[in-house]
Steps between C-alpha positions, in 0.01 A plus 500: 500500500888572514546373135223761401584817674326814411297283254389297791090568445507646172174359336471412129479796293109540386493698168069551587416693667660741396511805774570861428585683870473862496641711822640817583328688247583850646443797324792626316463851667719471762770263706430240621369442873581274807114350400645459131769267669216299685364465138779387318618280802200311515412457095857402440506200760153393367664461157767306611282269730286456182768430230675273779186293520533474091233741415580698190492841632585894323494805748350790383540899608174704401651831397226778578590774288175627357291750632447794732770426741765436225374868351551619849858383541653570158359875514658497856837393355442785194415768781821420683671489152390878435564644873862344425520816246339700745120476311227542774311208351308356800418152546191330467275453778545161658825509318811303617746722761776248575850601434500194261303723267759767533769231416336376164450816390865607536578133297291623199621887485851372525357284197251701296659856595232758451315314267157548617606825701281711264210317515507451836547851622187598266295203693628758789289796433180283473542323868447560850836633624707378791882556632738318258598253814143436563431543820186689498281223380268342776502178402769254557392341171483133542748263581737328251330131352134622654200424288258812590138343508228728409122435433454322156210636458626842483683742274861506555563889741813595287509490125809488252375900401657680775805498268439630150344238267770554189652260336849591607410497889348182473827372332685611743305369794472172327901516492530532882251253601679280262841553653369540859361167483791336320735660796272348819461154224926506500493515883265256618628239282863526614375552876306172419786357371731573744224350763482184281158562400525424052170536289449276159268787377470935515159510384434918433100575552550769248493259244132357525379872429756536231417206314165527555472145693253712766290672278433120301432367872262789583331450132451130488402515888181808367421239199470161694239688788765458758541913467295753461456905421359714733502877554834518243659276678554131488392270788616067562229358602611350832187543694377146296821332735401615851650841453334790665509713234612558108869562468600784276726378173564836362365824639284799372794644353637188300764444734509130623532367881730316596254213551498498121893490450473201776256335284716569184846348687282240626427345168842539350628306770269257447570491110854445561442169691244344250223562742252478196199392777533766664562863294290722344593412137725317259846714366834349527718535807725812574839526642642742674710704257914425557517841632302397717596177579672346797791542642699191643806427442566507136509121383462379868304208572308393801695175655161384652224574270708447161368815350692748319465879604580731183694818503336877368451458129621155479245302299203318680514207252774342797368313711167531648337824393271746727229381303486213696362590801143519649350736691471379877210665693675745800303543801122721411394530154664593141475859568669703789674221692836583349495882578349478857860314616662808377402737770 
């Protein structure tokens, strides 16, 4: 035991199976949380309990930044980014009211100047107006890293059009959701550095709409009877697996759930571990892109486990890649576990 030290335990390293861990997983509109902490805390030590037993383990952070809430926040930031000129562009409803906002917004003006000041103060005359600091909205908005849950059968209340629908405005909101995301993405990783909490893989949810990996999930799920349409809409037929109901995939409108971008993650995760039993069809396994990637210690390898953590944009080809992980089943089913911890 004295001759071993810290290795005293340390099982034989066990390349199958391999394990991908996701945790944390916050949304990137807003700082983290004392509950974040509990998160990180509690994934991180299960990684190194794993990897000290010898199981070949990659942590994973699930970055949700797709969607209605992400709209919310980066038109919150371009609101604050106007009234900093003295525009009386309000913000959204159920937009984001921390001084944080304020603070991001004062980052990109010193950045962009008025860039976007034009645009913005003509997306001024078509809103609802409030005072530049805000304080007459009634709503709080919702806290920073909160998934907002509504019905999935219904329409989504606020739509993209209360701003106008040009080109140039969407550019420009695109641009502050963008940077507003990149800001809170900057923060949380060097709070979770500085707590000792490192992921092997970023993993951006924008990217299985972008490349199209939900739509193909969606489409192959409609053609193999597993999905069907209904009403313009697109139902999973769950009811067939004890469900109580149909699940919607993608709503009236053709915007999907997020059961549908669960489903989509779901399956890419499985692709990158080989789990050819198990997914919905054959393609070859994804990465997460270097920008992406993780963010150890550049070069640093793991005493224990033996494996080599790469740096941002260093090439995955070192070492064991991400694609070598499987997906590990959390606690409840493929769909909705991960946001529920995130309350």
């Amino acid at each position: 035991m004295l001759a071993a030290g810290e290795d005293f335990g340390h099982g034989a390293d066990r390349p199958h199976p391999r394990v991908n861990l996701e945790f944390v997983s916050v949304n990137p509109n807003g700082p983290l949380r004392a509950g974040h902490g509990r998160y990180a805390a509690y994934g991180d030590a299960l990684q190194r309990l794993l990897k000290f037993s010898g199981m070949n383990v990659a942590t994973e952070f699930y970055i949700n930044d797709y969607g209605r809430q992400m709209d919310r926040f980066g038109r919150s930031v371009a609101a604050r980014y106007a009234q900093s000129f003295g525009v009386n562009l309000s913000l959204p409803r159920d937009g984001y009211h921390g001084e944080y906002v304020k603070t991001i917004a004062t980052d990109i003006r010193a950045e962009v100047d008025d860039r976007y000041l034009e645009i913005l103060t003509r997306a001024a005359a078509t809103t609802s107006t409030e005072a530049p600091d805000g304080n007459t909205s009634k709503s709080a908005g919702p806290a920073p890293g909160e998934t907002l849950y509504e019905d999935e059968d219904e329409e989504p209340s606020e739509r993209s059009d209360e701003w106008p629908d040009d080109a140039l405005t969407k550019e420009a909101l695109l641009f502050f959701r963008q940077r507003a995301c990149q800001a809170m993405l900057e923060e949380m990783r060097a709070e979770l550095e500085a707590f000792g909490v490192l992921f092997d893989c970023w993993f951006s949810e924008t990217r299985l709409h972008t490349e199209g990996r939900l739509e193909e999930v969606v489409r192959r799920l409609v053609e193999t009877g597993e999905a069907y349409r209904e009403g313009d809409a697109i139902w999973l037929r769950t009811t067939t697996r004890g469900d109580d109901k149909d699940r919607v995939l993608v709503r009236q409108n053709g915007v999907p759930t997020y059961f549908a971008a669960d489903i989509a993650y779901h399956e890419d995760k499985l692709e990158r571990g080989s789990a050819s039993d198990q997914h919905l069809g054959s393609r070859s396994p994804r990465l997460c892109s270097p920008d992406e990637g993780g963010r150890r210690d550049p070069g640093r390898t793991d005493r224990r486990s033996g494996s080599h953590h790469r740096s941002v944009g260093e090439p995955a080809g070192r070492g064991r890649t991400e694609a070598d992980v499987h997906q590990t089943r959390r606690d409840g089913d493929l769909g909705g576990t991960r946001r529920s911890h995130r309350r």
